[in-house]
BAMAR-739030 format. One line per 2 residues: number of its first residue (from 1); their letters; for each residue x, y, z of N, C-alpha, C. Coordinates in pm, whole numbers, plus 32768, in hexadecimal, padded with zeros to 4 digits. Layout:
% BAMAR-739030
NUM) a) X Y Z X Y Z X Y Z; ...
//
This chain:
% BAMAR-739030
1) xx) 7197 7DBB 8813 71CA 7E16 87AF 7172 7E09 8733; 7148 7E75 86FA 7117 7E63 8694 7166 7E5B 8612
3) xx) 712B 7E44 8590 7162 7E06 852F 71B8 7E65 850B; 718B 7EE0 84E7 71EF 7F73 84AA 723E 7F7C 8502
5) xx) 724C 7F78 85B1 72AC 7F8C 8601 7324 7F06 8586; 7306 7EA4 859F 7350 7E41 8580 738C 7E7A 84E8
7) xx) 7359 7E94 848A 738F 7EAF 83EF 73D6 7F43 8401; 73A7 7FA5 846A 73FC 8027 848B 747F 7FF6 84C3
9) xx) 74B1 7F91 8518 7513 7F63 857B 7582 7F11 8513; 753D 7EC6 8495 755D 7E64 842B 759E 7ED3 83FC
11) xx) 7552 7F41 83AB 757B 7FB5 8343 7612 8004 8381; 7619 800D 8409 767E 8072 844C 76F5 801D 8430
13) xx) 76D8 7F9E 8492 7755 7F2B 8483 7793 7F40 83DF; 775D 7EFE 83A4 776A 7EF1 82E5 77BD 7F5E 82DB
15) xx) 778E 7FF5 82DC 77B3 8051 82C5 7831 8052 832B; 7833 8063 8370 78E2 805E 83E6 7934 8018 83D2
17) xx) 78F8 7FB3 8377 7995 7F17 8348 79A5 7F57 830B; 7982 7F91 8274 7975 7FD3 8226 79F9 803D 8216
19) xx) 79B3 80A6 8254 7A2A 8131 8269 7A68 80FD 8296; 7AAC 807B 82FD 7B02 8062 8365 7B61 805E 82EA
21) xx) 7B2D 7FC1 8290 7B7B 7F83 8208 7B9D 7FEF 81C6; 7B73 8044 81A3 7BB0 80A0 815C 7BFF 810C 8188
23) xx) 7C08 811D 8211 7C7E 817B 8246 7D06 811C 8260; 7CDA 809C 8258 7D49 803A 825E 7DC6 805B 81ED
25) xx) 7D44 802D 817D 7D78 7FFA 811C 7DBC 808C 80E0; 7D89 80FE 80D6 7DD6 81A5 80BE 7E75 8165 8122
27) xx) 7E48 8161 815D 7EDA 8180 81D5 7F4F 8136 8184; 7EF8 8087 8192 7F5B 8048 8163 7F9B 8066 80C8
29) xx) 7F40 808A 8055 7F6D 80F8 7FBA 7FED 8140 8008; 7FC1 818F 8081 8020 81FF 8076 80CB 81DD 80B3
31) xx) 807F 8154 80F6 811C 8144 812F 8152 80E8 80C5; 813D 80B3 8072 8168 8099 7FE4 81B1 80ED 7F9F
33) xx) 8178 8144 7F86 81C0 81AF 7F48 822E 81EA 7F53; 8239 8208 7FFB 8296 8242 8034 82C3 81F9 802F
35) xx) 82F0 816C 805B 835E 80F0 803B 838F 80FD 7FB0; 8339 80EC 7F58 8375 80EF 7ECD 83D0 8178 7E97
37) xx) 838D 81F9 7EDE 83D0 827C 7EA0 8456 827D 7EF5; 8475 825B 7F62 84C9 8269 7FC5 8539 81E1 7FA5
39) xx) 8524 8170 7F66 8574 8114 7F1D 8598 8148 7EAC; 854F 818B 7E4A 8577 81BD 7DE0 85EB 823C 7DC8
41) xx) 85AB 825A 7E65 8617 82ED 7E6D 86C5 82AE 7EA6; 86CD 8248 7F0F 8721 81E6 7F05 8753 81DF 7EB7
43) xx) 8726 818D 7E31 8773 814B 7DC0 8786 819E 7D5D; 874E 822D 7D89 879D 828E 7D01 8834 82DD 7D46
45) xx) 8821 82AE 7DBD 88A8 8310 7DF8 8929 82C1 7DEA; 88F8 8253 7DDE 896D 81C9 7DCD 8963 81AA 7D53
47) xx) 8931 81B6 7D02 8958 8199 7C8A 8983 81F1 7C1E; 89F7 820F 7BE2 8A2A 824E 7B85 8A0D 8263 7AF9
49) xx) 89E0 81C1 7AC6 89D5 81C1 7A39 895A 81DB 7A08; 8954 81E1 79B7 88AF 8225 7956 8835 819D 7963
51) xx) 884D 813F 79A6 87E8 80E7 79C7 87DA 80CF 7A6E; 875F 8073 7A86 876B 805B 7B08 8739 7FA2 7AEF
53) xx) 875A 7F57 7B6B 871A 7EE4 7B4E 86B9 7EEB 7BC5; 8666 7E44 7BBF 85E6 7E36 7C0B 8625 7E28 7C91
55) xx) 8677 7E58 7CC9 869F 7E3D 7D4D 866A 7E55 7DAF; 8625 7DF1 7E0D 85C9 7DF3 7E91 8608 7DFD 7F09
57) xx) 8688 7E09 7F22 86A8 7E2D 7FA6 86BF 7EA4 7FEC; 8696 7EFB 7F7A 8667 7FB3 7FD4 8602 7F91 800B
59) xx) 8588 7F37 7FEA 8511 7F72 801B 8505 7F40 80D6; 84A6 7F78 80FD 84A0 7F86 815F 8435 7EED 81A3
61) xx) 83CB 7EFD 816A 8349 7EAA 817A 835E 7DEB 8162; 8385 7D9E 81C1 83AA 7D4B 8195 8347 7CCF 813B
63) xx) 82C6 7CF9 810C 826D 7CE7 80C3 82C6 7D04 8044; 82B7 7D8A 8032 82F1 7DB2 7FBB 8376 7D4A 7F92
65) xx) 83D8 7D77 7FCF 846C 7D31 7FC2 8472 7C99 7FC3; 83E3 7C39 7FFA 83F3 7BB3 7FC0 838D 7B7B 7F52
67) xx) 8320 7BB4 7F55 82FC 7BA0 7EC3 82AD 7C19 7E50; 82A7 7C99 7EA4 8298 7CFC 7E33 82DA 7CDF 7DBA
69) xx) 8283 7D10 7D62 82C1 7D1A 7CAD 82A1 7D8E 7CBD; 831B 7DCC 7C5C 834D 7E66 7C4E 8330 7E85 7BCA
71) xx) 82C0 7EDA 7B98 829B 7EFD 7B3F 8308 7F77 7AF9; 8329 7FA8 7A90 8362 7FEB 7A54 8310 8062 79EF
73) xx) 82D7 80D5 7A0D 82A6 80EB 7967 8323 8179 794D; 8324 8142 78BB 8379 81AB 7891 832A 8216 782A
75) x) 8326 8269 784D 82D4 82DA 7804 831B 831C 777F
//
């Protein structure tokens, strides 16, 4: 094999972890989200009063529900 075969074969690999990691990592953002919007939608149907607390047992993802921190911004 010559040398460019070898740095063309290097370049493809690199590049395929690459996009792989990053269609991962989209997926995993998105199934985040949906856990969090779909807990949130949960705890507004059950809760009555003009607040909500940090409550983790809507969510779905058991990542999330044992050590996610639940960010808040209030606009």
């Amino acid at each position: 094999m010559k040398p460019y075969h070898a740095i063309i074969v290097f370049c493809v690999l690199v590049s395929s972890a690459a996009l792989a990691s990053l269609h991962f990592y989209r997926t995993a953002v998105g199934d985040i989200v949906q856990d969090m919007n779909q807990a949130l939608a949960i705890t507004l149907q059950e809760k009555q009063e003009g607040w909500i607390t940090p409550d983790k047992s809507a969510l779905v993802l058991s990542t999330l529900r044992g050590e996610g921190m639940l960010l808040i911004v209030c606009s």
